[in-house]
C-alpha positions as CSV (number, residue, x, y, z in Angstrom):
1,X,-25.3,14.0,-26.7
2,X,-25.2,11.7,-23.4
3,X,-24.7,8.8,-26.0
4,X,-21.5,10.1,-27.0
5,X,-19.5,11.0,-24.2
6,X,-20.8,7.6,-23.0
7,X,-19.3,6.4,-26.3
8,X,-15.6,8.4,-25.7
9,X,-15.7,7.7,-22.0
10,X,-15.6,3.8,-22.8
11,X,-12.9,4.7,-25.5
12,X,-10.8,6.5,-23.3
13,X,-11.4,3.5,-20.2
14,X,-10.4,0.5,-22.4
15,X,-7.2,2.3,-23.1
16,X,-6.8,3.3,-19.7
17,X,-7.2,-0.3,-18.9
18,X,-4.9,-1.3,-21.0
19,X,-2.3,0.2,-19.0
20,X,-3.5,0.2,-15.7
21,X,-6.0,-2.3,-14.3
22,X,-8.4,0.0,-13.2
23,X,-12.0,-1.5,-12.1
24,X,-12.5,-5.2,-10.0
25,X,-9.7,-7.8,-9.9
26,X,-10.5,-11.4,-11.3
27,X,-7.1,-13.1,-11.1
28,X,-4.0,-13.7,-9.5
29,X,-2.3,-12.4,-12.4
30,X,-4.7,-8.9,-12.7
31,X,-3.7,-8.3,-8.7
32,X,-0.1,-9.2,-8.9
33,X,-0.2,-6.3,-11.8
34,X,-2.2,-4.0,-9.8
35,X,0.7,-4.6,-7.2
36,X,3.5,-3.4,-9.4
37,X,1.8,-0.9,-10.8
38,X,0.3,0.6,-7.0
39,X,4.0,0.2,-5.8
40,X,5.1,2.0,-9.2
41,X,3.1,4.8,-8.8
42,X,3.7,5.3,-4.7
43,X,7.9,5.1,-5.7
44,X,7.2,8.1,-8.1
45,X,4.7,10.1,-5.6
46,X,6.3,9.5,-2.5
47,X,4.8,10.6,0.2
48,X,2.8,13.5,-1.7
49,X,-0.8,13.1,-1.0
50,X,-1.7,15.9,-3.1
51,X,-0.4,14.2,-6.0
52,X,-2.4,14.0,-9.3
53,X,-1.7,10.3,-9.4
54,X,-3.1,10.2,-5.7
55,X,-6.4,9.8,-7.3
56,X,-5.3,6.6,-9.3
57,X,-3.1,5.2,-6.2
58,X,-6.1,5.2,-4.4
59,X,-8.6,3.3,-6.5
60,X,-6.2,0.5,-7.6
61,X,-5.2,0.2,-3.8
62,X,-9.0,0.2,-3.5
63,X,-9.6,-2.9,-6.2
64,X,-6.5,-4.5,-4.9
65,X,-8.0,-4.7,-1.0
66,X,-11.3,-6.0,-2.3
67,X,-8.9,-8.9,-4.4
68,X,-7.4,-9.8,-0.7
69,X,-10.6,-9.4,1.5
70,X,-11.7,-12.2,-1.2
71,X,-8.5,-14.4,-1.9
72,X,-6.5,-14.0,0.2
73,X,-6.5,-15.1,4.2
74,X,-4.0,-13.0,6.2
75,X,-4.6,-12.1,10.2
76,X,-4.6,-8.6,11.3
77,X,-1.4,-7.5,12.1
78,X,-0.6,-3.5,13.0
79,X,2.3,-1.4,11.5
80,X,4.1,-1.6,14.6
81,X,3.5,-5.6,15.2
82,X,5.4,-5.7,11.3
83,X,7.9,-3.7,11.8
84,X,8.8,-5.4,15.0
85,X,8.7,-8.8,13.4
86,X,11.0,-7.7,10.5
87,X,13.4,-6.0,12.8
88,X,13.4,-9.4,14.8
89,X,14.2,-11.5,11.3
90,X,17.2,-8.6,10.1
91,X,17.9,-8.6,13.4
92,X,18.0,-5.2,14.0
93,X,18.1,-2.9,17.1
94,X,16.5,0.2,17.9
95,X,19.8,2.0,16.8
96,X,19.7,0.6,13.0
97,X,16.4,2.0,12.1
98,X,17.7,6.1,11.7
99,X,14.9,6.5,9.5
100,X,12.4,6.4,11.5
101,X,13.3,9.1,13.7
102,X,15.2,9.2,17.2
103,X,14.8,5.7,19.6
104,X,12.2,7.5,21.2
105,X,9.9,7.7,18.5
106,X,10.4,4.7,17.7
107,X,9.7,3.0,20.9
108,X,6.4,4.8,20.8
109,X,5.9,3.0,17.7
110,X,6.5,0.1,19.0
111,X,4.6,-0.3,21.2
112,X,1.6,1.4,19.4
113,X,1.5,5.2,21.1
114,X,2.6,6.3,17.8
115,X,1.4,5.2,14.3
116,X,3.5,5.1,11.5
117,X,3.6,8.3,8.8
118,X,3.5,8.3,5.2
119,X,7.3,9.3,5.2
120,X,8.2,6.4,7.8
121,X,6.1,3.8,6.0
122,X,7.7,4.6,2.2
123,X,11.3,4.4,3.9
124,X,10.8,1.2,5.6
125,X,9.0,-0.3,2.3
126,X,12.2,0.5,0.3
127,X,14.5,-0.1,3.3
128,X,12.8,-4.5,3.7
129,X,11.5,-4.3,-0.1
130,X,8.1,-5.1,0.5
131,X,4.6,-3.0,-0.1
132,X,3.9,0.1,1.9
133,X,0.4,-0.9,2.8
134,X,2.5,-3.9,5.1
135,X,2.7,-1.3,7.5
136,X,-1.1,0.3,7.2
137,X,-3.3,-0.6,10.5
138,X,-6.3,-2.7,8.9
139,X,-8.7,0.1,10.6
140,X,-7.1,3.3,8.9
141,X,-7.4,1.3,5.5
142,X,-11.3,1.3,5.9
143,X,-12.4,4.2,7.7
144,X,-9.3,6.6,5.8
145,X,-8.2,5.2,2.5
146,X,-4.9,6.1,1.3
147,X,-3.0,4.9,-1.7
148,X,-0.4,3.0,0.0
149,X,-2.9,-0.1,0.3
150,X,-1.6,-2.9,-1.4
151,X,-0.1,-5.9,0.2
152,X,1.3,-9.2,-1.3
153,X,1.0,-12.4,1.1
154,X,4.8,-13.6,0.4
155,X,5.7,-10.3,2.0
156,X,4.1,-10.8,4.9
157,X,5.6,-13.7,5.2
158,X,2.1,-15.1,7.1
């Protein structure tokens, strides 16, 4: 009996696999697919972490964290030190960022009282165009997973 849900499971995985690349990450090409679809999947859940596709977000920002601890060298950087650098490079005050919430959140933010939500951190991924998990502190990634976890070096621009 164990032999044959073994037998479907594997069925079922390879097609699963087929459109989503579940499981460990070999190439440049596997993680820059597990990027797109992460950032797919986040743009249709939002900021809903009771989401079915939670789940999935999860594990494929799971496979796509062990990719960059192997491949790819970036320092630490926190949500706040980002967001400050890419309000430095659109050159943008304070005043611009509305999304966020009033100036006084976001100087707490800033200057790290204050970390980033899941709200906060979708809008300013759509708002620069790059990947949520930019803006998610190295430390909440490993002690807290949560699906926004992908990151692609050209975005940090590092």
């Amino acid at each position: 009996m164990l032999a044959k849900y073994i037998h479907d499971v594997n069925a079922d995985y390879h097609r699963i696999r087929q459109r989503f690349p579940l499981g460990p990450l070999h190439t440049k090409a596997e993680y820059d697919r597990a990027v797109a679809v992460l950032d797919d999947i986040l743009d249709e859940i939002g900021q809903q972490e009771t989401h079915p596709l939670a789940d999935l977000a999860e594990t494929l920002a799971l496979s796509i964290e062990a990719y960059e601890d192997t491949h790819v060298s970036m320092p630490a950087a926190s949500g706040s030190e980002i967001l400050r650098s890419l309000m430095e490079d659109h050159e943008l005050a304070q005043s611009d960022m509305p999304e966020i919430g009033s100036q006084g959140v976001l100087s707490e933010i800033l200057s790290g009282k204050r970390d980033l939500n899941v709200r906060q951190i979708a809008q300013l991924a759509a708002r620069f165009g790059v990947s949520p998990t930019l803006f998610i502190p190295t430390s909440t990634r490993r002690s807290k997973p949560f699906p926004a976890k992908t990151r692609k070096a050209q975005d940090r621009g590092i």
